[in-house]
C-alpha positions as CSV (number, residue, x, y, z in Angstrom):
1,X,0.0,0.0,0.0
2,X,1.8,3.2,-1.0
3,X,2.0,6.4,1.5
4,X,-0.3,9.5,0.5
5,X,2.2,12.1,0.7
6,X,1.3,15.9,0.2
7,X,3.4,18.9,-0.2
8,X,2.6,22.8,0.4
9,X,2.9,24.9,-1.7
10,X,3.2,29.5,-1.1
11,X,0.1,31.3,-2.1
12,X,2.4,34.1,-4.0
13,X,-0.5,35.1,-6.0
14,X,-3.5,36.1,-3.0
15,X,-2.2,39.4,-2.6
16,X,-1.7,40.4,-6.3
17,X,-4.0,42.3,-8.3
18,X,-4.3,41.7,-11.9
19,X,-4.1,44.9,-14.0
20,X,-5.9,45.7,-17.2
21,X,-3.4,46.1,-20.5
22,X,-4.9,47.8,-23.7
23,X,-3.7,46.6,-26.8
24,X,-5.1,47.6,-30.3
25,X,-7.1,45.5,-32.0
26,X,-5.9,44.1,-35.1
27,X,-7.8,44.8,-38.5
28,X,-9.7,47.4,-36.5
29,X,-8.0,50.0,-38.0
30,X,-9.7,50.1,-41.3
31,X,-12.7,50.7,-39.5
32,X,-14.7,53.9,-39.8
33,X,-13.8,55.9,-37.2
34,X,-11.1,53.6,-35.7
35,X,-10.0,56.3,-32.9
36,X,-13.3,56.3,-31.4
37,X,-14.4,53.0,-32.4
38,X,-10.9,51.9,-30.3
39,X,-11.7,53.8,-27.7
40,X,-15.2,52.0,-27.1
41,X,-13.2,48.6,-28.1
42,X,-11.1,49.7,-25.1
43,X,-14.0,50.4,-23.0
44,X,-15.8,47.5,-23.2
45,X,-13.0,45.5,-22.6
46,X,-12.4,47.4,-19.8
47,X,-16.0,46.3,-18.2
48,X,-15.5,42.6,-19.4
49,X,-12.2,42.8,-17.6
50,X,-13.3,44.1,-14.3
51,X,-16.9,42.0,-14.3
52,X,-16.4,39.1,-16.5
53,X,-18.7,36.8,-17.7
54,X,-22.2,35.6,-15.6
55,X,-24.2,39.2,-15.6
56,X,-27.5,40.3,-16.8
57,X,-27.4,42.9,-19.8
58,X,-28.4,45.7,-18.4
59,X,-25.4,45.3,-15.7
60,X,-22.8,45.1,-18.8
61,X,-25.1,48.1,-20.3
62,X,-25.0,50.7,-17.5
63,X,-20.8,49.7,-16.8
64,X,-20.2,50.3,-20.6
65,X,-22.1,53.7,-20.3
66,X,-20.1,54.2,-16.6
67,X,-16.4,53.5,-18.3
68,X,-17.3,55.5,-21.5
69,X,-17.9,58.9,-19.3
70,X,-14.5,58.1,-17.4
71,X,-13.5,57.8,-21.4
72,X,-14.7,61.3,-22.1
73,X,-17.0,60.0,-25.0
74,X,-20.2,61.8,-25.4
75,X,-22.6,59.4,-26.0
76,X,-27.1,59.4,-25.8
77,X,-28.8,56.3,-24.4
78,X,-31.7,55.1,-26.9
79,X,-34.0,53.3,-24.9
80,X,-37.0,53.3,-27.3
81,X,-37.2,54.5,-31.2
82,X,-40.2,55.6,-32.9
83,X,-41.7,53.7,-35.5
84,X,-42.7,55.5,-38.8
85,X,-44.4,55.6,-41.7
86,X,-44.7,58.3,-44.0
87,X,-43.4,60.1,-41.9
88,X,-46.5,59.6,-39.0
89,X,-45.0,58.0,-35.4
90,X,-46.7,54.9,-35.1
91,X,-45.5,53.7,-32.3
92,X,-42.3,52.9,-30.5
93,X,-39.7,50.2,-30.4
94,X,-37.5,49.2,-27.4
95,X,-33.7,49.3,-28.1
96,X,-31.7,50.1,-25.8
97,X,-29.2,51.2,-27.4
98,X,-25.7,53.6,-26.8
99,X,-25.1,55.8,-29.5
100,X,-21.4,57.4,-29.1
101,X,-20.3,61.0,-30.7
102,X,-23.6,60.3,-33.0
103,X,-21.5,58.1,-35.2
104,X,-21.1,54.8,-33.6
105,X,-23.7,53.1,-32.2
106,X,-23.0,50.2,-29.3
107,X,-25.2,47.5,-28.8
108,X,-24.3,45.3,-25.2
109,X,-25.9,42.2,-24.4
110,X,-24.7,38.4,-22.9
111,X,-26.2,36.0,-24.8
112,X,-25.2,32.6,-25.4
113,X,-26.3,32.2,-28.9
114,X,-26.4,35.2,-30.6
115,X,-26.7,35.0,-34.2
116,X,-27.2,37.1,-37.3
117,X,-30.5,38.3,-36.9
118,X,-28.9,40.8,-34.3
119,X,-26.6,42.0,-36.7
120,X,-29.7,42.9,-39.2
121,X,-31.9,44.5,-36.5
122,X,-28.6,46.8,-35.6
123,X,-28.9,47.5,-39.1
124,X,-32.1,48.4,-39.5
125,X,-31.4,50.8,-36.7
126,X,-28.7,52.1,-37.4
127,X,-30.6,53.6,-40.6
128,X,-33.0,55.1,-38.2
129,X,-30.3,56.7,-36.7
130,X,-28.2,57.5,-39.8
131,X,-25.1,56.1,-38.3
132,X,-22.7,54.1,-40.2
133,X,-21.0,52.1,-37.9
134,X,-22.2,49.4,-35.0
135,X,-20.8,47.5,-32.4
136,X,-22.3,44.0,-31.3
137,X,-20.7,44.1,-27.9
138,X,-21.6,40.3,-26.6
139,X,-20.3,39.7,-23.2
140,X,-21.6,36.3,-21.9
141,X,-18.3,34.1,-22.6
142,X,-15.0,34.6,-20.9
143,X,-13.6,36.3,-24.0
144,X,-15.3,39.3,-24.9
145,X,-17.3,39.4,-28.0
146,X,-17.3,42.4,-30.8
147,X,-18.6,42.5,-34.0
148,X,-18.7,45.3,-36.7
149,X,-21.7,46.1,-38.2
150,X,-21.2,48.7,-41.5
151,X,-24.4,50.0,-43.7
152,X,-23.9,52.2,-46.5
C-alpha cells in the first residue's frame, strides 16, 4: 500500500491584483472611425475585464455607459425609437441602445447564442439613426465578444 504524501505549496499570487493592459485590435483599423471605435473597443474590454462573464445585460449596459464617461465619449442612451411611416410616429420600439459622438452606435448584451439576426436588427437601426458604424458588444463568454456592423 503506498503512502499518501502531500506537499505545500506558497500562495504568492493572493495578494496580487491583476491589471488591465490595452492593446489595439488588429484589423480594426480600417474601420470607420477607428479612434473612437478603439476607444469604445477599449472600453468594453475594460467592463469585461473588471466584471467578467455571468451578468445580466443591463449590468454590462449601465458599466459600458459608466467606463465610457471616465472615457470622455459623449454618448445618448436610446431606450425606445419611434416607429414611422410616411413620416406619421406609429409607435415605439424598445432598443436600448448607446449611441457614441452620434456616429457609432453600441449594442451590449450576454447571450449565449447570438446569431445574425442581431446584426440585421442593428442595421435596420442604425438607418434610423443615420449612423454608419455598430458594435455587437456580446459579453456572456469569458472572451469578450465584438462584431462590426457597417451600412452604407
Amino acid at each position: 500500500m503506498a503512502a499518501l504524501q502531500d506537499k505545500r505549496l506558497p500562495n504568492f499570487l493572493r495578494d496580487k491584483q491583476a491589471e488591465f493592459v490595452w492593446q489595439t485590435r488588429p484589423g480594426s483599423k480600417e474601420w470607420l472611425y477607428p479612434e473612437l471605435a478603439q476607444a469604445v473597443l477599449r472600453a468594453c474590454h475594460q467592463v469585461h475585464f473588471a466584471l467578467g462573464p455571468g451578468f445580466l445585460h443591463q449590468v454590462y449596459r449601465r458599466a459600458a455607459m459608466i467606463e465610457l464617461r471616465r472615457s470622455g465619449l459623449n454618448f445618448e442612451y436610446k431606450k425606445r425609437l419611434p416607429v414611422e411611416f410616411d413620416q406619421v410616429v406609429l409607435g415605439y420600439q424598445d432598443t436600448r441602445l448607446i449611441l457614441i459622438e452620434d456616429k457609432v452606435v453600441l449594442a451590449v448584451f450576454a447571450l449565449k447564442d447570438a446569431d445574425e439576426s442581431l446584426a440585421e436588427q442593428l442595421k435596420a437601426r442604425m438607418r434610423r439613426l443615420d449612423v454608419k458604424l455598430g458594435l455587437l458588444a456580446n459579453f456572456h463568454d469569458t472572451r469578450l465578444g465584438v462584431t462590426p456592423v457597417r451600412i452604407g
